[in-house]
C-alpha positions, -999 to 999 in steps of 0.1 A, spaced: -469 -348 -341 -447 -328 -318 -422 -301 -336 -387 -312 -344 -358 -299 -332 -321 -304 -336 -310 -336 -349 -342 -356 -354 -356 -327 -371 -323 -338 -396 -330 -370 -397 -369 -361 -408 -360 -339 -433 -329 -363 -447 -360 -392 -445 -379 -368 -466 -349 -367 -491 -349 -401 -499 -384 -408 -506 -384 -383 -529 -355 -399 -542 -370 -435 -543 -401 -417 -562 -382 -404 -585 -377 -428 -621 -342 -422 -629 -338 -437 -594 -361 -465 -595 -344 -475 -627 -309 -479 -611 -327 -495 -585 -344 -518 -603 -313 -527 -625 -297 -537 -593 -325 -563 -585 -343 -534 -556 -376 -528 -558 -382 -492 -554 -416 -497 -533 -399 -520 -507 -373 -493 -503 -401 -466 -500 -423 -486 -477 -389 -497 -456 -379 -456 -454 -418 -444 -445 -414 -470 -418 -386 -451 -406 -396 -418 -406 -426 -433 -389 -404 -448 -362 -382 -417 -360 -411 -395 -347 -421 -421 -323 -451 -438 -345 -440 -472 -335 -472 -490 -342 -476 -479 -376 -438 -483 -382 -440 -520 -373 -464 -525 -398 -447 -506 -426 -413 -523 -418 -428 -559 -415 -442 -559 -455 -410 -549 -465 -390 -581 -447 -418 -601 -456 -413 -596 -492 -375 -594 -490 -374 -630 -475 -400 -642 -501 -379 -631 -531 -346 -644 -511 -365 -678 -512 -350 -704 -536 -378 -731 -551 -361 -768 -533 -339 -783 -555 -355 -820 -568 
C-alpha cells in the first residue's frame, strides 16, 4: 500500500477509529440494543477502508456480505 498523506490519511486513521469502536463490547451492546449487528458494521467499515486506499476488489466483496445480510433480515416471511 502506498503512504497516506493529507486527508485520506484522516480518513484511514478515522476508519481505524471505528473499528476499534465496533470491537469494543460496551459498543456492540448499544448496537445490538438498537437491532445492529456489530459484525455487519465491522465488515461494512473494513470494506471501506479497503475502498478508501484503492483495494476495490476486496472492498466489493467485504461490502456485498454486509447488504446481503441487511436485505435478508429486512425480509418479512409473506403474509398467508
Amino acid at each position: 500500500m502506498a503512504e497516506q498523506y493529507g486527508s485520506i490519511a484522516a480518513i484511514g486513521r478515522l476508519l481505524g477509529e471505528v473499528e476499534a469502536l465496533l470491537k469494543q463490547p460496551s459498543v456492540q451492546m448499544e448496537l445490538g440494543k438498537r437491532g445492529i449487528n456489530s459484525s455487519i458494521a465491522l465488515l461494512a467499515a473494513q470494506g471501506l477502508a479497503l475502498y478508501m486506499e484503492g483495494n476495490r476488489v476486496p472492498a466489493h466483496e467485504d461490502f456485498a456480505t454486509p447488504a446481503e445480510e441487511i436485505r435478508t433480515r429486512l425480509e418479512v416471511p409473506p403474509s398467508r
